[in-house]
C-alpha positions in Angstrom: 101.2 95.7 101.5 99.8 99.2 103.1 99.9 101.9 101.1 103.0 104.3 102.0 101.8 106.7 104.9 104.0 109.8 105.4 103.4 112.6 108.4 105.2 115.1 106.1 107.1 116.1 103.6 110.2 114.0 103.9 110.0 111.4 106.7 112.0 108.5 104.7 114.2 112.0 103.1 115.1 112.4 106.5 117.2 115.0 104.5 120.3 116.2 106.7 121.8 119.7 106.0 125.2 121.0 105.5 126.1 123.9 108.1 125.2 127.1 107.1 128.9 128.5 105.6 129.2 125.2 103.2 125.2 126.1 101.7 126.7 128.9 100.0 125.4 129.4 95.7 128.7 128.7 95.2 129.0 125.6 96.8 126.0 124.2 95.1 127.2 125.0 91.9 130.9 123.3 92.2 129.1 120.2 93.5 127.3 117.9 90.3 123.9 117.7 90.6 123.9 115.7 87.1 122.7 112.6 88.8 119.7 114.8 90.8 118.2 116.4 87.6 118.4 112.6 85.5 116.8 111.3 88.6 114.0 114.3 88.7 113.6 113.8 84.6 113.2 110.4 84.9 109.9 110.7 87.7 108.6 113.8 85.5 108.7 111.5 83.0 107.1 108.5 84.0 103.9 110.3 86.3 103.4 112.1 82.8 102.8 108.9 81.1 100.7 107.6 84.0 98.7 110.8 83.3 98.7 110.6 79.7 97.1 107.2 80.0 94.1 107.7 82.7 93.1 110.8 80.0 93.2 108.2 77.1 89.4 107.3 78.2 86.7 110.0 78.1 86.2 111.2 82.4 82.6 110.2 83.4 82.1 110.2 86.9 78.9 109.3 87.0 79.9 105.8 85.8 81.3 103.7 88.9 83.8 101.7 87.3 85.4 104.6 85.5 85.3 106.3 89.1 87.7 102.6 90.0 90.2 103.3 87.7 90.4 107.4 88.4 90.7 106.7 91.9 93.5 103.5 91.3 95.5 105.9 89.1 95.8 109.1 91.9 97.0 106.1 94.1 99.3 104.9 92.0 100.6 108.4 91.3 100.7 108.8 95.2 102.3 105.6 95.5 105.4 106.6 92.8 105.8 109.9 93.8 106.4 108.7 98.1 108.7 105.8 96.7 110.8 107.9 94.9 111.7 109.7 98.3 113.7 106.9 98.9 116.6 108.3 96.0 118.8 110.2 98.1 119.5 106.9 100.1 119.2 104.4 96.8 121.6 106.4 94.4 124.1 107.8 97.5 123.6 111.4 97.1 126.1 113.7 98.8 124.6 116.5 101.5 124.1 119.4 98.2 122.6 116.5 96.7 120.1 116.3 99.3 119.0 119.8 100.0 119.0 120.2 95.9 116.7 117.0 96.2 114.8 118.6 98.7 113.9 121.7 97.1 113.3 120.8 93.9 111.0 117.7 95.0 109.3 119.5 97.2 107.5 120.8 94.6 106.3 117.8 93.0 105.3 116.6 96.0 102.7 119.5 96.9 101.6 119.2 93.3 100.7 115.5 93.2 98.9 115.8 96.4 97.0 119.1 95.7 95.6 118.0 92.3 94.8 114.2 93.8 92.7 116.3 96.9 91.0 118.3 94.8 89.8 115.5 92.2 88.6 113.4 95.0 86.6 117.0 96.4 85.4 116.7 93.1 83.9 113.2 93.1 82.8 113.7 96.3 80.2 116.2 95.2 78.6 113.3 93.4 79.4 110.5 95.9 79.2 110.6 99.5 82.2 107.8 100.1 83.0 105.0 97.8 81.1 102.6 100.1 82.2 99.0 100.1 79.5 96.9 99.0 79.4 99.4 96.0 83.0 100.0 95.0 84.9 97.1 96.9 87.5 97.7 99.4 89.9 98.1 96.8 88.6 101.6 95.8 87.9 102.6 99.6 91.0 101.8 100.5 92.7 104.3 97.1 89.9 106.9 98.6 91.5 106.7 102.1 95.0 107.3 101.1 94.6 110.7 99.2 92.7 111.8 102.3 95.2 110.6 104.5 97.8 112.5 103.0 95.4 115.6 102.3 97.3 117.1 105.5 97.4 120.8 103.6 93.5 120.9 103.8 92.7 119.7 107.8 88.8 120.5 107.3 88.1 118.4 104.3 89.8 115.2 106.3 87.8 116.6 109.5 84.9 115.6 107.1 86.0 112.6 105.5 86.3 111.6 109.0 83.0 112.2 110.3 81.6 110.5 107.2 84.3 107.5 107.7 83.0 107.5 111.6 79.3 106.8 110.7 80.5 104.0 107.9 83.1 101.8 109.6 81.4 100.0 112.4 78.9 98.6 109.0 82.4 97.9 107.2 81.2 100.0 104.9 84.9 101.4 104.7 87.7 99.2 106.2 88.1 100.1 110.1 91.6 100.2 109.8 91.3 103.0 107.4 88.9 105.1 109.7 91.9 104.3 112.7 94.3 106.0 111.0 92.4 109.1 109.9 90.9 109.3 113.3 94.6 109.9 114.6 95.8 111.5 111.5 93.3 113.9 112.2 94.6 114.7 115.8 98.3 114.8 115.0 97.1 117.8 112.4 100.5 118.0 110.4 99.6 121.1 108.7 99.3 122.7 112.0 100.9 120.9 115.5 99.4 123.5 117.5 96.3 122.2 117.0 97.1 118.9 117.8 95.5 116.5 120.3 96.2 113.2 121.5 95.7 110.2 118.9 93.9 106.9 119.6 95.6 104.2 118.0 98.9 104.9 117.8 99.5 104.8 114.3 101.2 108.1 113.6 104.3 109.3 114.8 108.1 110.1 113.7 111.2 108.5 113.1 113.8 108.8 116.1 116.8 107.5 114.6 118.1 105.1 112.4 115.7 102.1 112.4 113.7 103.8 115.2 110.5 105.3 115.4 108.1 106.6 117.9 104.3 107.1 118.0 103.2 111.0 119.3 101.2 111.4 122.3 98.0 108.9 122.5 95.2 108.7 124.7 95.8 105.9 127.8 98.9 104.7 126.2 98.4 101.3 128.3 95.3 100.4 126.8 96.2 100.9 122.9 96.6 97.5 121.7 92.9 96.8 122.9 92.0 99.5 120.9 94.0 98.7 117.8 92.7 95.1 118.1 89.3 96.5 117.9 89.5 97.9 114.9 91.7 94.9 113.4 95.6 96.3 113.9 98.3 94.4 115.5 100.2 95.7 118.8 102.2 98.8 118.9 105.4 96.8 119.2 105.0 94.7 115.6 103.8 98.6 114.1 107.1 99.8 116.0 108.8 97.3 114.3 107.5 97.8 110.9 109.6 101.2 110.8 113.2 99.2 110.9 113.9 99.8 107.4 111.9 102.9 106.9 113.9 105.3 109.2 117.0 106.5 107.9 120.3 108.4 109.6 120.3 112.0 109.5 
């Protein structure tokens, strides 16, 4: 499977909100949140034993295989933290559930991306990308996601781009990969008004429940030729792939 790609904070959350008179302090605290906080102890719990074990061995990121396994564990971190978006719908939270959820996730969330960005800035001072016939796909492919979902920092995936742009057409890094930064890039999350029309059609938003819809894209009639190119299927089976993924308000 792809690794989980999210256009922000809480696209599978799809959190819904109670009107504004029920959102009252007092209203939050009648309501148990008891099931919330064992939930949020739980992932606090396990992502500090992921990181407890990646420190077991001492860093050296000059050596490439230990640069493997640091890269594998911020994906897997990534990984776990964007499944776990998923409890509101798994464990039936109520509507204060939610936005108590919401708030209080938030936070993880920024702080699992933040620290993955700024350890891969860091091993990108010593390597320029984690080339394929060097690292494997496997390790470009861990690479990829933490940029993808480095949407609070625009410029550093405006330049993991431009690298990605000069590597893909060798497979030096998976063109697949490059496709969806390349419109990741132009949907600029961080900042919409900046946004310009993707090329492939991969990002987008959910719609409803069980529907999703790409944003704006360059000649919309000749996308699957440019998917193809770069090895994706057609809009319709991506379109598709979203079924399960897009939950009711």
């Amino acid at each position: 499977m792809r690794a989980i790609l999210l256009p922000s904070l809480f696209m599978l959350l799809a959190c819904s909100h109670l009107p504004a008179q029920a959102r009252s302090s007092q209203t939050l605290q009648s309501v148990s949140i008891s099931k919330v906080d064992a939930d949020l102890r739980a992932y606090d719990s396990t992502v500090a034993n992921m990181e407890a074990t990646v420190a077991a061995p001492k860093a050296n990121p000059k050596d490439m295989g230990w640069v493997k396994k640091k890269l594998k564990h911020m994906f897997d971190v990534d990984q776990y933290m964007r499944k776990q978006m998923n409890l509101p719908f798994e464990h039936s939270y109520n509507e204060a559930e939610k936005e108590y959820f919401s708030k209080e996730y938030s936070k993880r969330f920024k702080q699992v991306d933040n620290k993955n960005t700024e350890d891969l800035k860091g091993l990108l001072k010593i390597y320029r990308w984690f080339v394929t016939s060097k690292f494997g796909a496997e390790a470009d492919n861990h690479a990829w996601t933490l940029v993808q979902h480095a949407d609070e920092q625009p410029e550093f995936q405006k330049q993991v781009l431009a690298i990605l742009t000069g590597l893909y057409k060798t497979k030096e890094t998976s063109p697949k990969n490059y496709a969806y930064l390349f419109d990741r890039v132009a949907a600029s999350f961080s900042d919409i008004g900046n946004r310009k029309l993707q090329r492939y059609g991969t990002q987008g938003q959910c719609t409803g429940p069980g529907k999703w819809a790409p944003i704006p894209m360059e000649e919309p009639s000749k996308v699957d030729q440019r998917r193809a190119d770069v090895g994706l299927g057609s809009m319709a089976e991506y379109i598709a792939m979203f079924k399960n993924i897009c939950h009711s308000n």
